[in-house]
C-alpha positions in Angstrom: 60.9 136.0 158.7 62.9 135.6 161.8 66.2 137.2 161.8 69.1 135.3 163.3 71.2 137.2 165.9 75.0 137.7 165.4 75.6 135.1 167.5 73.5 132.7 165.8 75.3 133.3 162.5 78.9 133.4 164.1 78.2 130.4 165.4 77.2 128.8 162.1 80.3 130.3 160.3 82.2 128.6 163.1 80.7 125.2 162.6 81.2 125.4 159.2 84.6 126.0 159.1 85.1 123.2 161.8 83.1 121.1 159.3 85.5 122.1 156.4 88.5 121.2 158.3 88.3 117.2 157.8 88.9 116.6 161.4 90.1 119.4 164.2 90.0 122.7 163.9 91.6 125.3 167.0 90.3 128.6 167.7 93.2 130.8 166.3 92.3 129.0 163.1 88.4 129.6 163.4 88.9 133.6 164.2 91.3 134.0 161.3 88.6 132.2 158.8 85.4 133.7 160.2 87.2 137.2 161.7 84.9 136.5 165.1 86.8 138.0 168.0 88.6 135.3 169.9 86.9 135.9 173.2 83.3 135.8 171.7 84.4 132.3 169.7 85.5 130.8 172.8 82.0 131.4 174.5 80.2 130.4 171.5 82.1 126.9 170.9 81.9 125.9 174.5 77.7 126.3 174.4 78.3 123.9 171.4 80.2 122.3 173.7 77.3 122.5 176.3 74.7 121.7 173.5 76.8 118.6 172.4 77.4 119.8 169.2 81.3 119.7 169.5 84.1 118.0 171.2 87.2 119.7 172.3 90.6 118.9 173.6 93.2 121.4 175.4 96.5 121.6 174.8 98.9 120.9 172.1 97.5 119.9 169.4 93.7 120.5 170.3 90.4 122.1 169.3 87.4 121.5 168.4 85.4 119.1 166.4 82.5 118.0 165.3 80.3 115.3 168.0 78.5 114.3 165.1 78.8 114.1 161.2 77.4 117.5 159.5 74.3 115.1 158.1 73.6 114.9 161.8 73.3 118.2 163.0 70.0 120.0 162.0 70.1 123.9 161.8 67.8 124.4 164.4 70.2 122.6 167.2 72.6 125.1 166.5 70.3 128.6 166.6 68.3 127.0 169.6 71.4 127.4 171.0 71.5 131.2 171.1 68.0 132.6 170.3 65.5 133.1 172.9 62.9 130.5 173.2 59.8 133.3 171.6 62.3 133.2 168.3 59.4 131.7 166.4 56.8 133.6 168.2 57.4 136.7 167.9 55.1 139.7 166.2 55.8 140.9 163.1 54.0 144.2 164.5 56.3 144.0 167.9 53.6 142.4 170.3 55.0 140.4 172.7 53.6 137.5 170.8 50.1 137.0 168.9 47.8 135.0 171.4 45.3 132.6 169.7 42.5 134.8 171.3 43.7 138.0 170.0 45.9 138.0 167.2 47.5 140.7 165.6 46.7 142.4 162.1 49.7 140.9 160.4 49.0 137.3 162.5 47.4 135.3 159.7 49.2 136.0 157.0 52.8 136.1 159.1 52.4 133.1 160.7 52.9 130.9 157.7 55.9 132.6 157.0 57.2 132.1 160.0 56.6 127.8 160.2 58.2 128.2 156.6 61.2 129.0 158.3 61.2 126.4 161.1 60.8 123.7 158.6 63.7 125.4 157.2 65.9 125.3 159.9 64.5 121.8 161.2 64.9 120.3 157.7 68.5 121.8 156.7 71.3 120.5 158.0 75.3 121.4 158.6 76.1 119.1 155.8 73.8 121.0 153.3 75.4 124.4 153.9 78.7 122.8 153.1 77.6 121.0 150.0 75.9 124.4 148.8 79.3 125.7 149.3 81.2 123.3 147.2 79.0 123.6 144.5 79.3 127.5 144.8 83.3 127.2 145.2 82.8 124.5 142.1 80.7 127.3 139.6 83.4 130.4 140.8 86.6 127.9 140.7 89.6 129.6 139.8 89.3 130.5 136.4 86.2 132.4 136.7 87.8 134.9 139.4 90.5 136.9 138.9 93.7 136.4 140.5 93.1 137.2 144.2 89.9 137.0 144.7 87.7 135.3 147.3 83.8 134.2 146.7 82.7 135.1 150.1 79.1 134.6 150.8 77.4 136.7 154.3 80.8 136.8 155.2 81.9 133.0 154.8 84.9 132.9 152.2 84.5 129.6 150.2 
């Protein structure tokens, strides 16, 4: 399966805490939640910028939000923005990629694997992460965790 690059997950992190923040969000508040560094954020919200994934305003009282509701924005907008375009094609054995002609060893039986994971990313949207969050945050609520305690999933605290 193709593995998603740091970028490619902060980015997602970011979005989702955007997404989270009913409305604006600013990017002291995104690098507290998701603990990217505040340079790297800044790069990676203004290609979602770019990509016209997000909206931003300067100055007091801006930041970023969302250019269209989470339902809208498919998974594979947001990683298209920061993987190279062979992300689906690559090897599993490290070829540059597996020509039709002259496939690799691994070629027939990775190959399905990887369109699995397109779908995936083509078929699962913002909105879905967040409503697989709520219903994580909704089975761990308070009195499952002890006093403290985050549920924090690849790094996302919900």
């Amino acid at each position: 399966m193709p593995v998603l690059s740091q970028t490619s997950r902060y980015a997602l992190h970011a979005l989702i805490v955007i997404a989270r923040s009913s409305g604006q969000a600013n990017v002291r508040v995104i690098a507290e939640e998701t603990s990217i560094p505040m340079n790297y954020l800044g790069k990676i919200l203004h290609v979602l910028g770019r990509r016209g994934l997000l909206r931003s305003s300067r100055g007091v009282g801006g930041g970023f939000w969302l250019a269209r509701p989470p339902q809208q924005i498919p998974l594979i907008e947001i990683i298209e923005a920061f993987e190279d375009r062979q992300f689906f094609a690559r090897c599993l054995l490290g070829s540059e990629s597996c020509p039709e002609g002259r496939p690799c060893a691994a070629h027939a039986l990775w190959a399905p694997i990887v369109e699995q994971t397109r779908q995936f990313f083509e078929a699962t949207t913002l909105a879905d992460l967040l409503a697989e969050g709520q219903a994580l945050e909704a089975l761990a609520g308070p009195a499952r965790l002890p006093s403290g305690s985050e549920l924090s999933i690849d790094g996302v605290e919900w």
